[in-house]
C-alpha positions in Angstrom: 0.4 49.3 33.1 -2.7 48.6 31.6 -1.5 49.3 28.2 1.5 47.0 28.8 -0.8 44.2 30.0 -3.1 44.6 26.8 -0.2 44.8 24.4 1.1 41.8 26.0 -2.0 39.7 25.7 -2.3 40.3 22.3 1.3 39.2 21.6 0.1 35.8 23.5 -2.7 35.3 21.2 -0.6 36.2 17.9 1.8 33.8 19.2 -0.9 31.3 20.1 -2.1 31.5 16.6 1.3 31.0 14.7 1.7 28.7 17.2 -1.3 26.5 16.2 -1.2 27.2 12.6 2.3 25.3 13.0 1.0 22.3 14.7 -1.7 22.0 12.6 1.1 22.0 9.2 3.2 19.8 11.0 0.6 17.3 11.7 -0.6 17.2 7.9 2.8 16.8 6.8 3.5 13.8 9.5 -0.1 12.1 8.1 1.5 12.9 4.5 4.7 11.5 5.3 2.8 8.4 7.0 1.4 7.6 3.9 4.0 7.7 1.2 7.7 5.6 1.2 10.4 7.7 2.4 13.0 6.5 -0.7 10.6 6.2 -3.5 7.9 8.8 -2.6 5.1 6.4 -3.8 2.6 5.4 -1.5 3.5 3.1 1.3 1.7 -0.8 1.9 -0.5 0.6 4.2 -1.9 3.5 2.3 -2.3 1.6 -0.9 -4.6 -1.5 1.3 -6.8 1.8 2.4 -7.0 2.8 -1.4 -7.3 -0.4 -2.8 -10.1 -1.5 -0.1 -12.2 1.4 -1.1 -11.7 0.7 -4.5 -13.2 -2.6 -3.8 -16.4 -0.8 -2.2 -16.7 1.1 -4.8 -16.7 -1.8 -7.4 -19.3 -3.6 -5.3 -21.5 -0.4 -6.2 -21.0 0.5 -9.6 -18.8 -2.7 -10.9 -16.1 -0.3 -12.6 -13.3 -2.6 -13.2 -9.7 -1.8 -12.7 -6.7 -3.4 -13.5 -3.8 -4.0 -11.3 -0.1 -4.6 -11.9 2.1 -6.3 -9.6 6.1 -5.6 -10.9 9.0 -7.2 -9.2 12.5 -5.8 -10.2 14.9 -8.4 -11.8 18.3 -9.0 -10.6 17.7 -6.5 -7.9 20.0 -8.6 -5.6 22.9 -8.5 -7.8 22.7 -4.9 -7.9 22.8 -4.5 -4.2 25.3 -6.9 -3.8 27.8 -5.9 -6.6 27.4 -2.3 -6.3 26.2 -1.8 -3.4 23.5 -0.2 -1.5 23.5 3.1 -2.4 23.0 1.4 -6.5 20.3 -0.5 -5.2 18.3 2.7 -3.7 19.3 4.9 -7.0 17.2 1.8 -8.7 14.4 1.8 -6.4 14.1 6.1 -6.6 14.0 5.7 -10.5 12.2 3.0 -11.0 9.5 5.2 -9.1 9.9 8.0 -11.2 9.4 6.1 -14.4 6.5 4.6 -13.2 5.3 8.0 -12.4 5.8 9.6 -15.5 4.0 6.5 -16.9 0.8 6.6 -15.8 -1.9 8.8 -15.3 -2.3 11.3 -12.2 -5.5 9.3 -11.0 -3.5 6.0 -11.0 -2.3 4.5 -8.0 1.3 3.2 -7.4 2.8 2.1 -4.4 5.8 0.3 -3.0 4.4 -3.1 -1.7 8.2 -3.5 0.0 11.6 -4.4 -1.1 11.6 -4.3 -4.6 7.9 -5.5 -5.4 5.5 -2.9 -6.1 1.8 -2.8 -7.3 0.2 -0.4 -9.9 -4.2 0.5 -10.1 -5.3 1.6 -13.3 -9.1 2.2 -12.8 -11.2 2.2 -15.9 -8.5 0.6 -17.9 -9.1 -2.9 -19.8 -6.2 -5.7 -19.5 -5.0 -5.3 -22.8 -4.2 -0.9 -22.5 -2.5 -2.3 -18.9 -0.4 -5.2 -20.8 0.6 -1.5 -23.1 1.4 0.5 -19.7 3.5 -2.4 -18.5 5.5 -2.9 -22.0 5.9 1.3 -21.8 7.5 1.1 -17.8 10.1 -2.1 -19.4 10.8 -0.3 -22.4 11.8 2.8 -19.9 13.9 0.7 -17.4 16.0 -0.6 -20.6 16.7 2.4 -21.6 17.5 3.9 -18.1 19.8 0.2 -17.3 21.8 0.4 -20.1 22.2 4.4 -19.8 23.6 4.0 -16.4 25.0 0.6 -16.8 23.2 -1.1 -14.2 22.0 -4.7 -15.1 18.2 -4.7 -14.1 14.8 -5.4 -15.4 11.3 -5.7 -13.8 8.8 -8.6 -14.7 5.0 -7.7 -14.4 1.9 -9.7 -13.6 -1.6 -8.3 -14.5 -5.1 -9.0 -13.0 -8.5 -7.5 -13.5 -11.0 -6.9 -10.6 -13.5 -8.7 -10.1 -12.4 -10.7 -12.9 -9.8 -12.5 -11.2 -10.5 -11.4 -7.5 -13.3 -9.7 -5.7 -10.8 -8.7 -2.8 -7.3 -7.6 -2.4 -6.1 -10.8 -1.4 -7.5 -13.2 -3.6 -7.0 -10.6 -6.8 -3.2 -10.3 -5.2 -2.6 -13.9 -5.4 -3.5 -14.7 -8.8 -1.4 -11.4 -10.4 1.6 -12.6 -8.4 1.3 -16.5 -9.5 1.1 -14.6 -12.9 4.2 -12.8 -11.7 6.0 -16.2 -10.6 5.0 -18.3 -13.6 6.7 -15.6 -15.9 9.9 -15.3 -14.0 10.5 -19.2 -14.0 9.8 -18.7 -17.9 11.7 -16.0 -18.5 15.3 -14.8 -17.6 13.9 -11.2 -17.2 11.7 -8.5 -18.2 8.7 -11.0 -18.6 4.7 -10.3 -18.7 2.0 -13.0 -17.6 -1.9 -12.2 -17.1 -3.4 -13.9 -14.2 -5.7 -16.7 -14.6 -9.7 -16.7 -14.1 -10.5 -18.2 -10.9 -12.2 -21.9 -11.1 -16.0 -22.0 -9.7 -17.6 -24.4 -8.2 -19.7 -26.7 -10.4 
């Protein structure tokens, strides 16, 4: 009997064991999964305002500039509409992938929502972002007229602290940028955000 009772405690504490070790992998996936878009599998709104906020602190410390792109897909509408919703996603999941395999691994790129979605490129000067922007448009021509879905993606570029020295105000020039060029431009347009006016 004793025997019994001590084999069967240390089943309970194996058990206990896997048991936690499971939890504890299921909760690190769920905080993984809470952070990242479920259809493009680039970081969600909310993760990239945590990122992007500590960027900010960080540039309040050692003013290292970073550049940000704010991209808007073109004709997006169309595609859902025309073809359908499943087209639209298949637009939304490669456009993610090419900017992945456009940028560098400590980059940031996130899904803002719907088809809008905002790109950090620390260390990297307005003119090498215009060149990672021109790189993502050349690589969503090719992959449109491949597939023969009619699509392009118009970007607007802003510096921090150059044109914002928080989220919001940095936000709102790159995506009057992004507005200016898509009233001047039928598609696949570029616009760098203006410097903000100061007082005096």
């Amino acid at each position: 009997g004793l025997v019994f009772l001590n084999l069967f405690g240390g089943i309970i504490l194996v058990y206990s064991y896997i048991l936690m070790g499971r939890i504890e992998r299921n909760q690190r996936e769920l905080e993984l999964r809470s952070n990242l878009d479920i259809l493009t599998g680039l970081l969600n709104r909310r993760a990239l305002l945590d990122v992007v906020n500590t960027k900010f602190q960080r540039l309040q410390r050692n003013r290292r500039k970073f550049a940000l792109l704010f991209a808007d897909l073109d004709r997006f509408k169309a595609v859902n509409d025309e073809l359908g919703h499943a087209a639209g996603d298949l637009v939304l999941k490669n456009f993610a992938e090419i900017i992945r395999n456009s940028i560098r691994s400590t980059d940031i790129a996130a899904r803002f929502g719907g088809d809008e979605f905002v790109i950090l490129l620390e260390d990297t000067s307005l003119e090498q972002a215009e060149c990672v922007a021109i790189r993502i448009q050349r690589k969503v021509s090719y992959w449109s007229n491949e597939n023969s879905i009619d699509f392009s993606v118009t970007f607007g570029l802003g510096e921090a602290p150059t044109h914002g020295d928080n989220f919001h105000s940095l936000l709102e020039q790159v995506d009057q940028a992004l507005y200016h060029s898509k009233t001047a431009h039928t598609g696949g347009g570029l616009a760098h955000a203006r410097c903000r006016q100061t007082a005096g």
